[in-house]
N, C-alpha and C positions, 0 to 999 in steps of 0.2 A: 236438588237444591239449585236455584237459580242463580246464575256466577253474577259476582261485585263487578258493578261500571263505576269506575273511578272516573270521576271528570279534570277536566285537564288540571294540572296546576302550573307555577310559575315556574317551579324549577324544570316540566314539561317548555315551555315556551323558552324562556330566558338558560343558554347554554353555556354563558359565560359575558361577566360587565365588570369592567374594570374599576370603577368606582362609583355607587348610587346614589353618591351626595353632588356628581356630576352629571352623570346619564337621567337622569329621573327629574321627571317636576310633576306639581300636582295642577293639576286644569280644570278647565268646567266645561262637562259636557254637554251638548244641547239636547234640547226636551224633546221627548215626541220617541224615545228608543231605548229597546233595552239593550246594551252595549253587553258583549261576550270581552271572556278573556282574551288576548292575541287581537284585537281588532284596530285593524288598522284606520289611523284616525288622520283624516285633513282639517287644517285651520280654515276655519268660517272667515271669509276675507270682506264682504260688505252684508249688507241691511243686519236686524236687528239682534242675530245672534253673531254678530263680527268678534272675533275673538274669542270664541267659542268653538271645542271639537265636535267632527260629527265623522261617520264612518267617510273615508276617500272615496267619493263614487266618478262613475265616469264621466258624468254631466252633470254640472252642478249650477245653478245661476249665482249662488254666493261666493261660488271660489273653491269650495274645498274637495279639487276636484286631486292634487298632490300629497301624494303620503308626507308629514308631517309629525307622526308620533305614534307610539304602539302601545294599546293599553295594558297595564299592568294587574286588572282585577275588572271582575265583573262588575256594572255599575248598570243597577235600574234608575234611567231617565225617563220613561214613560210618564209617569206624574209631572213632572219640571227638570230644569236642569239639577244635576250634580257632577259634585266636584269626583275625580279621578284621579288615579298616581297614572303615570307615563314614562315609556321611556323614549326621552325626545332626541337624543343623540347619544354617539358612540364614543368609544368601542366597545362593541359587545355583540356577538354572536347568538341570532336565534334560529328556534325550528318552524323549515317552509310548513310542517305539517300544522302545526298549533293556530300560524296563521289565520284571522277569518277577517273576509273581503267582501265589503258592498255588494247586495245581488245585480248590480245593473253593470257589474265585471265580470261579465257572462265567460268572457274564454279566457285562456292561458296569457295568450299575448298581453292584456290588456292588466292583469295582476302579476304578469313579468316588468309591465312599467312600473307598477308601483313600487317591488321590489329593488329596481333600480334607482327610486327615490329615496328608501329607504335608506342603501348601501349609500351614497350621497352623503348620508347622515350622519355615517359610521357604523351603521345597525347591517350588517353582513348577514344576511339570510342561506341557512343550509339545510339545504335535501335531508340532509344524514345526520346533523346535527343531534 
């Protein structure tokens, strides 16, 4: 018998949030991706998805190159935008594992900054979590 892959869930990611009618808002994500759970999102800062998440990457020409907000559920934008739950600030405690980072955050260092933007926010990222 072939063993059950459970795929992540929130209570996997999210290890503790003090209040979700605080921490949480809902957003619109940008087109063109299919968004994972845990995905770490930066605010589109100019042209024409301004105001709009999209995963943090390391170079970005619209800006959203700073962690900004952690996604709360899977969201297919491949088609167009949609909208997403977030948890945009803290406090609340998650797991570095569940985490998923822009490929062009090739190494450690560079997904330890975002981390550090996160914490910023009040969003406390743990190893062990």
């Amino acid at each position: 018998m072939a063993p059950l892959i459970k795929p992540p869930s929130l209570g996997d990611l999210v290890k503790y949030e003090l209040e979700p009618n605080f921490t949480r808002e809902t957003v619109t994500l940008r087109a063109g991706t299919a968004y994972p759970l845990g995905a770490v999102l930066g605010l589109v800062a100019t042209g024409p998805d301004a105001g709009r998440f999209a995963f943090a990457a390391d170079e970005a020409e619209t800006g959203e190159t700073a962690a900004a907000a952690v996604l709360l559920e899977p969201v297919d934008a491949t088609e167009g935008e949609r909208r997403g739950t977030v948890l945009r600030r803290g406090p609340a405690i998650l797991s570095r594992a569940e985490l998923v980072f822009d490929p062009s955050l090739g190494d450690e260092s560079q997904r330890a900054g975002r981390i550090a933007e996160l914490t910023d926010l009040g969003l406390v990222v743990r190893e062990t979590a």
